[in-house]
C-alpha positions as CSV (number, residue, x, y, z in Angstrom):
1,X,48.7,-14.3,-26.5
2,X,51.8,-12.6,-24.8
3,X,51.8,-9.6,-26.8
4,X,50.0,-6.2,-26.7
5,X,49.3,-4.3,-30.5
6,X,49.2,-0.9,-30.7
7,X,47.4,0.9,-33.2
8,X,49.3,4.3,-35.2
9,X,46.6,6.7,-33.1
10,X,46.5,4.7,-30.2
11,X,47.0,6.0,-26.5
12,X,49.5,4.0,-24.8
13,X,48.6,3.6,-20.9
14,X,52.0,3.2,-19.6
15,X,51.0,1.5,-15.9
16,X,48.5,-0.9,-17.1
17,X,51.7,-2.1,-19.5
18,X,54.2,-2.2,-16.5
19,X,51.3,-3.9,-14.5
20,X,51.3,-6.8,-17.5
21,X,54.8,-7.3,-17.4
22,X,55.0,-7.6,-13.6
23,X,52.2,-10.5,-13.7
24,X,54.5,-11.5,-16.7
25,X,57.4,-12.0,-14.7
26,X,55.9,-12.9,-12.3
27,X,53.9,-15.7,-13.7
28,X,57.1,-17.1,-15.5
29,X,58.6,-17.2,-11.7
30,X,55.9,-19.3,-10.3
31,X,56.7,-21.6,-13.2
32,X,53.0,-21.3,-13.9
33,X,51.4,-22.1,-17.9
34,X,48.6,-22.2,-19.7
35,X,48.0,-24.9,-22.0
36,X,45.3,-25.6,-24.8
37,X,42.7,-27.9,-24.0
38,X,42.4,-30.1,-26.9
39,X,39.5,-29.9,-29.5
40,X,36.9,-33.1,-29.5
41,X,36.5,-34.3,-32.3
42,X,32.7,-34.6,-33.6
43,X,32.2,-37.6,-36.0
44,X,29.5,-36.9,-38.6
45,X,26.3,-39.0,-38.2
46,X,27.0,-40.9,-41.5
47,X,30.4,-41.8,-40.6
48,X,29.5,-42.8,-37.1
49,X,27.3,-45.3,-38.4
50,X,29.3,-47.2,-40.7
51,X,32.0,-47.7,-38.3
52,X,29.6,-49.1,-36.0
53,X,28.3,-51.2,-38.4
54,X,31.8,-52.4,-39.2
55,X,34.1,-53.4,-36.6
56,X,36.9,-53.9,-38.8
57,X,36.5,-50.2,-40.2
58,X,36.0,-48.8,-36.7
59,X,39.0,-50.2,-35.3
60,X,40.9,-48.7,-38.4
61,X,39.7,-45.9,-37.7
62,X,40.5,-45.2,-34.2
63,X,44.0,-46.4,-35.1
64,X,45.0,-43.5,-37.2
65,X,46.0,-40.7,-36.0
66,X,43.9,-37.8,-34.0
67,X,44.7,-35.1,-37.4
68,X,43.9,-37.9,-40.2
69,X,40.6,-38.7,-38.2
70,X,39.9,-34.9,-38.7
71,X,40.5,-34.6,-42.0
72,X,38.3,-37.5,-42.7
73,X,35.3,-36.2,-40.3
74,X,35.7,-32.7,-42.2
75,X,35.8,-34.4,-45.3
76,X,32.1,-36.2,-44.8
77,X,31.2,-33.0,-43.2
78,X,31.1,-30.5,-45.5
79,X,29.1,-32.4,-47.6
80,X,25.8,-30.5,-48.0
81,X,24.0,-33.5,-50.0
82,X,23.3,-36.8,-48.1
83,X,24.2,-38.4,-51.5
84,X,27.7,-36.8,-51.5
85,X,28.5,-37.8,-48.2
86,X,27.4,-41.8,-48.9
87,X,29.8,-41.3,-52.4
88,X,32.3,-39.8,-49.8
89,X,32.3,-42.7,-47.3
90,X,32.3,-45.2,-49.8
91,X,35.9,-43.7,-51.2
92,X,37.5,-43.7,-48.0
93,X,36.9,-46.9,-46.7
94,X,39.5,-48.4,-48.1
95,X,41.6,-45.7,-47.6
96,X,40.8,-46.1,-43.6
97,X,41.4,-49.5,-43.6
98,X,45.1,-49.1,-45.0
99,X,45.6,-46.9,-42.7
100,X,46.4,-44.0,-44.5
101,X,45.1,-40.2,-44.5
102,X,43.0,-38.6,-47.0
103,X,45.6,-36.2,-48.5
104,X,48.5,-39.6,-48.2
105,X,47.5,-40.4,-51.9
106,X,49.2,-37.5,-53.2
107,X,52.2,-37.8,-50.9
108,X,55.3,-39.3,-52.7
């Protein structure tokens, strides 16, 4: 996180702090990073199956972006009812297969 909080009542151990700014420095010398390994994304069951079903709608699909396939995984998702999700697929379809993202509707 590169940063250390301290708390109001908080000791402050002054050699582990030096000790994290020398590995700091150090670190930043060596040219060495860390980077985030990026999320998979899990496609519900429901949604999985109608693109496979439809090759048209899968190939969509895997055209949009990796953040509009999100939203529309979370989307069918959070559906708790198996009848909501169906409803749910059935209005993004054609939404997929314009190529645009579930929240593009209300984008001017």
């Amino acid at each position: 996180m590169r940063q250390i909080r301290f708390g109001q009542n908080d000791s402050i151990n002054n050699d582990a702090i030096i000790l994290y700014i020398e590995e700091a420095i150090a670190n930043q010398k060596a040219g060495l990073e860390l980077k985030a390994k990026p999320k998979s994304l899990e496609i519900p069951e429901e949604l999985e199956t109608i693109l496979n079903g439809n090759k048209l709608l899968k190939t969509a699909f895997h055209d949009l972006s990796p953040g509009k396939q999100k939203e529309y995984a979370q989307f069918i998702a959070e559906a708790k009812k198996q009848a909501t999700r169906t409803n749910r697929i059935k209005k993004i379809e054609p939404l997929i297969l314009q190529g645009k993202g579930l929240n593009d509707r209300y984008r001017k």
